[in-house]
C-alpha positions as CSV (number, residue, x, y, z in Angstrom):
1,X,30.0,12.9,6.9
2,X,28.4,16.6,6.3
3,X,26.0,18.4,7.9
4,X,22.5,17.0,6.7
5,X,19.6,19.9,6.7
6,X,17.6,16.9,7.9
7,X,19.2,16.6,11.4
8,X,17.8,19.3,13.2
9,X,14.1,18.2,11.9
10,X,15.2,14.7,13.1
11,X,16.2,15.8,16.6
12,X,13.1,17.5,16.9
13,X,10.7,14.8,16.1
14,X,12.5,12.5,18.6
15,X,11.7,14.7,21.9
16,X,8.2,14.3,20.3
17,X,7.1,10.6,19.4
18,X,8.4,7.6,20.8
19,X,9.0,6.2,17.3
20,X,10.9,7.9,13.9
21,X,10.7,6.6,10.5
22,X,12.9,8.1,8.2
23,X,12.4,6.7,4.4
24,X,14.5,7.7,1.2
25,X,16.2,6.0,-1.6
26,X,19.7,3.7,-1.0
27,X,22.7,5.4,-0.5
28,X,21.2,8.6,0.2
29,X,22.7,9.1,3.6
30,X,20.2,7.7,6.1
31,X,22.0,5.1,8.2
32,X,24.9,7.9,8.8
33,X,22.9,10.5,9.6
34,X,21.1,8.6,11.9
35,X,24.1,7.1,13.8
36,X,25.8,10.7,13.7
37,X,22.8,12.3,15.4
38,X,21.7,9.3,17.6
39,X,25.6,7.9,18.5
40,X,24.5,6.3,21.8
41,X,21.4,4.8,20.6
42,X,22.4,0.4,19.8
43,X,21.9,-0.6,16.0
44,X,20.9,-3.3,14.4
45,X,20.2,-3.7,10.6
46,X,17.8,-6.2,9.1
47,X,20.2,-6.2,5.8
48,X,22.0,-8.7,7.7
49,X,20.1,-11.9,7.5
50,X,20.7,-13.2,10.9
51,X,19.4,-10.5,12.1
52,X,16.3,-10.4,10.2
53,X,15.9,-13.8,10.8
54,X,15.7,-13.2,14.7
55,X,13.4,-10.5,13.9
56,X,11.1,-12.2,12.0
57,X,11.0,-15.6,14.5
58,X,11.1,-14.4,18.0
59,X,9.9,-10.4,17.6
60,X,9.3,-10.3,21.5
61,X,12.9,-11.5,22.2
62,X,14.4,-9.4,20.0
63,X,13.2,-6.2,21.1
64,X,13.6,-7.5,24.7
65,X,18.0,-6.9,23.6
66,X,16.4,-2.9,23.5
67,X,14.8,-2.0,26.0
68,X,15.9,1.6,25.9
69,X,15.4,1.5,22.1
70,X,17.6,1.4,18.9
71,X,18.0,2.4,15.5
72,X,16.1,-0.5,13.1
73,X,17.9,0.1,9.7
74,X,16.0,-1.0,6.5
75,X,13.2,-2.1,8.3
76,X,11.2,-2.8,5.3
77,X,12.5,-6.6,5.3
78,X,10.4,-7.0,9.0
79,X,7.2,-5.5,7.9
80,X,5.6,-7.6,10.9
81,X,7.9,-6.3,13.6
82,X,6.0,-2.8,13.7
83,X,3.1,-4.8,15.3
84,X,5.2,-5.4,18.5
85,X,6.8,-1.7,18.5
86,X,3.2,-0.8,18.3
87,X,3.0,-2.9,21.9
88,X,6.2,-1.8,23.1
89,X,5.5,1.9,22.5
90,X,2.3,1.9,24.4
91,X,3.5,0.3,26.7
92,X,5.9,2.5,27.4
93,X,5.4,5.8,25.3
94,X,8.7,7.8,26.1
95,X,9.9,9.9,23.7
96,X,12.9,9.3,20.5
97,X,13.0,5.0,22.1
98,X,13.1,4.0,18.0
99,X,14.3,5.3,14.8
100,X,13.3,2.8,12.0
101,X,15.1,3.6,8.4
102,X,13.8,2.1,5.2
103,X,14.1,2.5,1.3
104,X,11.3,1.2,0.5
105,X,8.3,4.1,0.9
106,X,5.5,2.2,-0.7
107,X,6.2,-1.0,2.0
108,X,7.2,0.8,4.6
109,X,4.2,3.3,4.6
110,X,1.8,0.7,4.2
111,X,3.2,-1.3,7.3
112,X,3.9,2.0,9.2
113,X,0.2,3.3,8.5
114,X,-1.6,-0.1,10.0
115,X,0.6,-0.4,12.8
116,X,2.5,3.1,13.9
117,X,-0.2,5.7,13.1
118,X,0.1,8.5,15.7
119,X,2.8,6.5,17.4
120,X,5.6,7.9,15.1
121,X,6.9,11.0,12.7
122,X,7.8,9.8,8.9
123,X,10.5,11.4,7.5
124,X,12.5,11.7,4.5
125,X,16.1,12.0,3.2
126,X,16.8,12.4,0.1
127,X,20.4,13.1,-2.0
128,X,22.1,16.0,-0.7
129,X,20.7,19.3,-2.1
130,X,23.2,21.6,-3.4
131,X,23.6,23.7,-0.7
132,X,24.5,20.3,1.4
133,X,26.6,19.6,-1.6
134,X,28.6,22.7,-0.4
135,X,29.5,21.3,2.2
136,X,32.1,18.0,0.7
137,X,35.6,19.0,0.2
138,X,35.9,19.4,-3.2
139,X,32.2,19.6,-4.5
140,X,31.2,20.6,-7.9
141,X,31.5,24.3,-9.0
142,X,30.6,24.6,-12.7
143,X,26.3,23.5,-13.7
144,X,27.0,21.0,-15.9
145,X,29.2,19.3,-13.6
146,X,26.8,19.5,-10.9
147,X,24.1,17.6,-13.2
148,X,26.0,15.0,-14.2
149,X,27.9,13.9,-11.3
150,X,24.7,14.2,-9.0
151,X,24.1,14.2,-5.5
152,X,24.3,10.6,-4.0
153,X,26.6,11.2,-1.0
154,X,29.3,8.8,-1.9
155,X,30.5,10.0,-5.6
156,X,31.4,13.6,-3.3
157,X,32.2,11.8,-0.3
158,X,34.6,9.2,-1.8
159,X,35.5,10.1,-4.9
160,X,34.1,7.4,-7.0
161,X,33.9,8.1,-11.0
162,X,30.3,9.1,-11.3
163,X,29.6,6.5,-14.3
164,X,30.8,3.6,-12.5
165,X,29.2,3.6,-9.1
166,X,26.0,4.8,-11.2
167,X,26.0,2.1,-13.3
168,X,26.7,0.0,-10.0
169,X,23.5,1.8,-8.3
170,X,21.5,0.8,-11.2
171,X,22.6,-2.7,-11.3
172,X,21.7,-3.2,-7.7
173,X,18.3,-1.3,-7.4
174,X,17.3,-3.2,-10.7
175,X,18.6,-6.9,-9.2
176,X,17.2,-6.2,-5.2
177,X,14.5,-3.3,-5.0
178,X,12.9,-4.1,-8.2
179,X,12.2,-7.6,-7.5
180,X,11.5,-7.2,-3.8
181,X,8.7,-4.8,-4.3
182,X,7.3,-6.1,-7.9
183,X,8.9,-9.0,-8.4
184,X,9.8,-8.6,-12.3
185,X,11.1,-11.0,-13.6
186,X,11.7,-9.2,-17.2
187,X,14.8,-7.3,-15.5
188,X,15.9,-5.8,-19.0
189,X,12.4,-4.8,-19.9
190,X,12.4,-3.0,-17.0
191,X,15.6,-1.6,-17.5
192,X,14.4,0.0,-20.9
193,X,11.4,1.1,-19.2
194,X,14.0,2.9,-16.6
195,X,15.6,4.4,-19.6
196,X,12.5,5.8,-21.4
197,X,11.6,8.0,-18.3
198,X,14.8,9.4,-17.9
199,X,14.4,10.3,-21.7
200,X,11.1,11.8,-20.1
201,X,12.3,13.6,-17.3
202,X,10.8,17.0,-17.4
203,X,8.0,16.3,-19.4
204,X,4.3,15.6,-19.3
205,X,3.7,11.8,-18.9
206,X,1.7,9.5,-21.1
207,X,1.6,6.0,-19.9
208,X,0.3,4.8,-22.9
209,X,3.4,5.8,-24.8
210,X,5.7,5.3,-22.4
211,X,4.2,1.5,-21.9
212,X,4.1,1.3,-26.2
213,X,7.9,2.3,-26.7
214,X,8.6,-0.4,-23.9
215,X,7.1,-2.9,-25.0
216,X,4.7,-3.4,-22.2
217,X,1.0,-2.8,-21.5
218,X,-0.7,0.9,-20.4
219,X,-1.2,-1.1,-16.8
220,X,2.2,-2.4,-16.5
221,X,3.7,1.1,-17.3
222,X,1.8,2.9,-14.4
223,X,2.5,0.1,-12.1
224,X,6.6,0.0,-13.1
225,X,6.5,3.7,-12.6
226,X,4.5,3.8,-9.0
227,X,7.4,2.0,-8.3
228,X,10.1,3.9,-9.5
229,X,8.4,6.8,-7.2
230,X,8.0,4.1,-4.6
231,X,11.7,3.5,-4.3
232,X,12.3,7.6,-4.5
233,X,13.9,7.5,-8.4
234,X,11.1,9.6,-9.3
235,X,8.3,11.9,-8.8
236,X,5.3,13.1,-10.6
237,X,4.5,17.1,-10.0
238,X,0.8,17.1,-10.8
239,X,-1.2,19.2,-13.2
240,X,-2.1,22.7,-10.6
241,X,-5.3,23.5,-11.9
242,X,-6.9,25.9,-9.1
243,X,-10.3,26.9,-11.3
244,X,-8.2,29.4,-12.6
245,X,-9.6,28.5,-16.4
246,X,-11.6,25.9,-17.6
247,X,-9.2,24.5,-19.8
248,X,-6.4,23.4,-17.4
249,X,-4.1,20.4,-18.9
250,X,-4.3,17.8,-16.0
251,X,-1.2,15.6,-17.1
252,X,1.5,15.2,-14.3
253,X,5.3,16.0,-15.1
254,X,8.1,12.9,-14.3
255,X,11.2,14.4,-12.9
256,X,14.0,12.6,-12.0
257,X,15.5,13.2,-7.8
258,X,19.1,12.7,-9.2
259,X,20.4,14.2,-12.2
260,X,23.3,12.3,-12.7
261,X,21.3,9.6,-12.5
262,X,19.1,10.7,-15.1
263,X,22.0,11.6,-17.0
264,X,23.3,8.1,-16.2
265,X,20.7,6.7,-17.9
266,X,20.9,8.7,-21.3
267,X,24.5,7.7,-21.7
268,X,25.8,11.6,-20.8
269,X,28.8,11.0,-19.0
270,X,30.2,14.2,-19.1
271,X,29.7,18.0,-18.6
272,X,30.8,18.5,-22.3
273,X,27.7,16.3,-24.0
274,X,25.2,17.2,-21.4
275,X,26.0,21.0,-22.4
276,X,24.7,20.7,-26.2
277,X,22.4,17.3,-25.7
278,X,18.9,18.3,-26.9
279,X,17.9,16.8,-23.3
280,X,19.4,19.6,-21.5
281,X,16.7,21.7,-20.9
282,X,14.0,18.9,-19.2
283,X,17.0,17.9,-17.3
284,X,17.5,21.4,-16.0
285,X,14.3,21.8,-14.9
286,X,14.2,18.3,-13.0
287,X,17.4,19.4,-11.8
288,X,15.3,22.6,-10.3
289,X,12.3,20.8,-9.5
290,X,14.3,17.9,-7.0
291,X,16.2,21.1,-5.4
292,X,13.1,22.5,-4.5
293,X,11.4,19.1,-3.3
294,X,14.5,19.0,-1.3
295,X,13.9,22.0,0.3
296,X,10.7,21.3,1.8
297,X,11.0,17.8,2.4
298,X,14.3,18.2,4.8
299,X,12.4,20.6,6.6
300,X,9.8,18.5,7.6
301,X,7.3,20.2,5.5
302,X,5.1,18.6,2.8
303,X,6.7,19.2,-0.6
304,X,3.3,20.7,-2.8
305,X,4.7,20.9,-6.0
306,X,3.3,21.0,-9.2
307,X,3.3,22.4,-13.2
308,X,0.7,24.8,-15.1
309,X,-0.3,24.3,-18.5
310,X,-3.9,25.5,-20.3
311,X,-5.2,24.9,-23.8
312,X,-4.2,28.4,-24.6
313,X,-0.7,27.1,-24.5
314,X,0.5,29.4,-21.1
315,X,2.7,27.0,-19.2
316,X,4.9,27.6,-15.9
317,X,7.6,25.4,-15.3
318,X,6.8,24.9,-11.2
319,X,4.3,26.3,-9.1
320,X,5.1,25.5,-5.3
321,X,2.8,25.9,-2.8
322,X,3.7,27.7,0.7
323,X,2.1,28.6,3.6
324,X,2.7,32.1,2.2
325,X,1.2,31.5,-1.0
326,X,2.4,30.1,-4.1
327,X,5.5,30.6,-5.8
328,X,5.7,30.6,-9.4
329,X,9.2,29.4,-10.8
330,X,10.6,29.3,-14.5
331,X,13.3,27.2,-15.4
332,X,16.3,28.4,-18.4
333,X,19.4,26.2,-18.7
334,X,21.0,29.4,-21.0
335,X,23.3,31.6,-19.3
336,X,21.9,34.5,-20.6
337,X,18.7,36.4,-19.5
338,X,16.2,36.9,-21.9
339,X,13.0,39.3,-22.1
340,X,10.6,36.2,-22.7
341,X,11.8,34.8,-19.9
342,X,8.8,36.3,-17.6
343,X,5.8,36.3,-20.0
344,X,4.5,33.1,-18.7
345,X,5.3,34.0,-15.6
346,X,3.0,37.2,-15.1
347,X,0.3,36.0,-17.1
348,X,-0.1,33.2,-14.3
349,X,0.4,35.4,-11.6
350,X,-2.7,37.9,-12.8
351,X,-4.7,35.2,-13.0
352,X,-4.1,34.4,-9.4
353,X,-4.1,38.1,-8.7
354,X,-8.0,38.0,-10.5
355,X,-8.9,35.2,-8.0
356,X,-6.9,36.9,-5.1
357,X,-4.1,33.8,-4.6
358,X,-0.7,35.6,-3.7
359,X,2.3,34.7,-5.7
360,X,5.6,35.2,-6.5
361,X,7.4,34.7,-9.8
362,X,11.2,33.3,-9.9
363,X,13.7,32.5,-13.1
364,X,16.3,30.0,-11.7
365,X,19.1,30.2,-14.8
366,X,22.3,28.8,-15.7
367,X,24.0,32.3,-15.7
368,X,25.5,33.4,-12.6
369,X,24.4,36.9,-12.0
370,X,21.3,37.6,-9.7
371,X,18.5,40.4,-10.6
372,X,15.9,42.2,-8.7
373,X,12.9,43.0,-11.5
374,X,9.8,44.6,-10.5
375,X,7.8,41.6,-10.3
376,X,10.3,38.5,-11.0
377,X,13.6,37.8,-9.3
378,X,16.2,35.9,-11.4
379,X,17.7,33.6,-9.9
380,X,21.5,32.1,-10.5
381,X,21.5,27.9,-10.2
382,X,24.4,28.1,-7.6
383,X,22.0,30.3,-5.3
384,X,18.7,28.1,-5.7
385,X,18.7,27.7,-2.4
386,X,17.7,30.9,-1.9
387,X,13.9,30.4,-4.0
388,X,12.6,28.7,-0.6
């Protein structure tokens, strides 16, 4: 068990609601970080069917066994449950009584927004971030290595070969989340489907493509890929288009939360392909792009990022909005610094200057020597941490 960012946000929320939800994808770590940060609180998962089962038939008697509250893992399975915490909490309102875990955000936020609104805090966990990765025993010290082993906590914490317990994640998100929430019953359609984002990661999406190279209609492509973000394999970074210039591209960017994953996917099971495949570069930036979501997200803090691109072909990788403004961020797989690197970036930034919106311009690279320009600071990948 490491350190999760997450905890102190975690704590924090508990001396203020009565109820936590903390969502994220399997495996990412949220059952032991909320045992390790709530150690005297009971728990009961609804995994186990016995337990659901008592749940689901007799919800008063079973949250009459907790009367000083407990941690609810994968709550999900008992969407009907959060009616009687909604009792039980205003009944008797004191503060951190429930922590309720789920992987399934499109589910659980629908139940949690009819029943809990106000009542609890919603968080989410993700994969370790890098810096978090830093903290395993042996983590990965080299880029490419970092990419294509990921971040899923077991790989670091245990050990496993990379390929087999992601193929094994695959297998089991395909076979249990996949048909719980959209109950496809074309599994190796889907499976393709899986594969041709992960081919996309990085890049602008086009759900009538993607839904023509899998075989499936433009509808069933948008609905397969709300749930690939439903289940946290994926995120879209819309299209920032801020009246800068009439001529703003409003196409959203896929990236991938896990780049071994990704990597999984395209058959790249090792450092040594994923340095010359023709993919590295998208997968860099999605790389960059879940760091960054990361950052925000296990600080409590609502993760506002998105891409630029105009007709007049100026594109920035990531624009992330902050309290202080926004921050404008290229990504360059190369090792090597180059002078183009910051054209994009400074033609952004004085339009936003024109229109008087603050922001600052980063290169996050894969060299590993960090500068200080006038008006762009380069960035190494191993100190991305650093960007926000």
């Amino acid at each position: 068990m490491i350190r999760r960012d997450l905890a102190k946000v975690l704590r924090a929320a508990a001396r203020q609601y009565p109820i936590v939800t903390l969502t994220g994808p399997r495996q990412s770590g949220k059952t032991t970080l909320c045992r390790a940060v709530f150690p005297k609180k009971p728990y009961a998962s609804f995994e186990a069917l016995d337990v659901r089962e008592f749940a689901t038939r007799d919800p008063r008697g079973f949250l009459a066994e907790y009367p000083r509250g407990a941690i609810f893992d994968e709550v999900q399975h008992v969407p009907d449950l959060l009616s009687y915490l909604q009792v039980e909490v205003d009944e008797r309102p004191k503060p951190g009584r429930f922590v309720l875990t789920g992987s399934q955000h499109l589910g659980l936020s629908s139940a949690v927004s009819q029943s809990l609104a106000g009542r609890t805090a919603v968080l989410h966990l993700l994969p370790p971030s890098l810096g978090e990765l830093e903290r395993f025993p042996k983590p990965p010290t080299d880029l490419w290595s970092t990419l294509t082993r990921g971040a899923y906590p077991r790989i670091h914490d245990r050990g496993i070969p990379p390929a087999r317990w992601l193929s094994d994640y695959v297998s089991t998100y395909v076979q249990r989340d996949v048909r719980d929430v959209l109950r496809v019953t074309e599994l190796s359609t889907f499976v393709t489907f899986l594969r041709l984002c992960a081919a996309r990661t990085g890049q602008e999406v086009n759900l009538a493509g993607l839904g023509a190279d899998a075989g499936v209609t433009h509808n069933t492509a948008r609905a397969w890929l709300s749930v690939l973000e439903a289940t946290f394999i994926c995120f879209r970074a819309p299209a920032w288009h801020v009246s800068l210039t009439s001529q703003a591209v409003k196409a959203p960017k896929l990236h991938f939360f896990d780049s071994g994953l990704a990597c999984h996917l395209l058959g790249i099971e090792s450092k040594e392909q994923l340095r010359h495949h023709p993919l590295r570069g998208p997968l860099f930036e999605s790389w960059v792009a879940s760091e960054l979501y990361k950052a925000r997200v296990h600080q409590g803090l609502e993760p506002r990022l998105f891409h630029y691109r105009d007709a007049k072909r100026l594109e920035v990788d990531l624009l992330l909005e902050t309290a202080e403004g926004a921050l404008l961020v290229e990504a360059k797989s190369g090792a090597t610094v180059a002078s183009d690197f910051f054209d994009r970036l400074r033609r952004l930034a004085e339009l936003m200057s024109a229109r008087k919106l603050a922001a600052r311009c980063f290169v996050v690279y894969g060299g590993d020597q960090a500068q200080n320009r006038t008006d762009v600071r380069v960035v190494p990948w191993d100190r991305i941490g650093s960007v926000c």
